[in-house]
N, C-alpha and C positions, 0 to 999 in steps of 0.2 A: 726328878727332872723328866725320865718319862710318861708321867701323865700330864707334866705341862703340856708336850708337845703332842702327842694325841690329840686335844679337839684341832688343831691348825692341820694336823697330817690327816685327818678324816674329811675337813674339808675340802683340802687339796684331790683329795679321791671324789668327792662330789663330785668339786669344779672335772673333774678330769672325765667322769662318768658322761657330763652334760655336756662337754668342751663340741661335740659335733649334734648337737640333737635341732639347730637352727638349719644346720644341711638336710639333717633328715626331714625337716617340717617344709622346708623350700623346694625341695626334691618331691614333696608328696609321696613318701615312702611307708606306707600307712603299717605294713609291717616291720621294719624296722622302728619305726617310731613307738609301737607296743613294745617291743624288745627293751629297747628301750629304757620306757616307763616302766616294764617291769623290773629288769636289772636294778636299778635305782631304789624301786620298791622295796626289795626283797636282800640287797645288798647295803641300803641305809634308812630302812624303815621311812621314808620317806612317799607318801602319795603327790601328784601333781601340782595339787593346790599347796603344797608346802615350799616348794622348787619356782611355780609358773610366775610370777611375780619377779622373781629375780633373775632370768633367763632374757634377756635381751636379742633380738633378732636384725641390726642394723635399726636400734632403736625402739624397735616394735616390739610385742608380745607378742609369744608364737602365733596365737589365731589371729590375731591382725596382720602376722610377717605370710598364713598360711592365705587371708583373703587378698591380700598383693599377691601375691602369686600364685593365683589361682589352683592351690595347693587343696580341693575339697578332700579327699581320703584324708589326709593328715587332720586339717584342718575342724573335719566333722569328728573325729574321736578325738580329740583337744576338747570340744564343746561337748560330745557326751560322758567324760572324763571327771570334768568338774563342775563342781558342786554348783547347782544353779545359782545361791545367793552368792555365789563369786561371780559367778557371768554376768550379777546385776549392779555390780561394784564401779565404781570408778577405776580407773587403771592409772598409771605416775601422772598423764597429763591431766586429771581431774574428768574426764570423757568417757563414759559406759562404753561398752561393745557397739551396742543400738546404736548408739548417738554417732560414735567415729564412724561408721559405719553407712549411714545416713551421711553425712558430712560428705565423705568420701564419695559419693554418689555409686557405693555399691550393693545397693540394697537389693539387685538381683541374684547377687553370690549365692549359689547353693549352700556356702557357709552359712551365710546371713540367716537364710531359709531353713537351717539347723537350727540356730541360734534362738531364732521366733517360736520354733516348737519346744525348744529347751523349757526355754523361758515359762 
């Protein structure tokens, strides 16, 4: 019975790890937000690109919650974090980074400007 419940209580500590990391990215807390990523890391084997997909930010994924709010610190280790063929992926709405990003007419963001040289 207890290894049933093991993977649902490990996740519960995930969920619990990540519960503030959309304060942190909205905050632009560029050090805490490493803290963080590392915690996570190193406490469930987990890198970014494992996690960033399912992290919700008032709908948005971090670096798009980080280019609303003009969050560059944060914002720019999000996009040097992960793995470029992710940066060039669609995201839930079917919309690359570039492309929302464009859309959104904010293609001056210093994010953005990250994101270009990632790329």
């Amino acid at each position: 019975m207890a290894f049933v419940s093991t993977p649902a209580k490990a996740s519960d500590d995930v969920t619990a790890a990540l519960s503030n990391i959309c304060k942190i990215v909205v905050a632009d807390d560029k050090s805490e937000l490493r803290k963080k990523i590392k915690v996570v890391q190193s406490n469930f084997r987990l890198k970014l690109k494992d996690y960033y997909e399912g992290v919700k930010c008032n709908g948005n994924s971090m670096i798009r919650a980080a280019v609303l709010n003009n969050a560059v610190e944060a914002g720019t280790l999000l996009v040097k974090k992960m793995p470029k063929k992710n940066l060039q992926q669609p995201e839930s709405d079917g919309k690359t980074l570039q492309a929302w990003i464009s859309e959104q007419g904010l293609s001056d963001n210093p994010i953005a400007a990250a994101l270009q040289d990632r790329i």
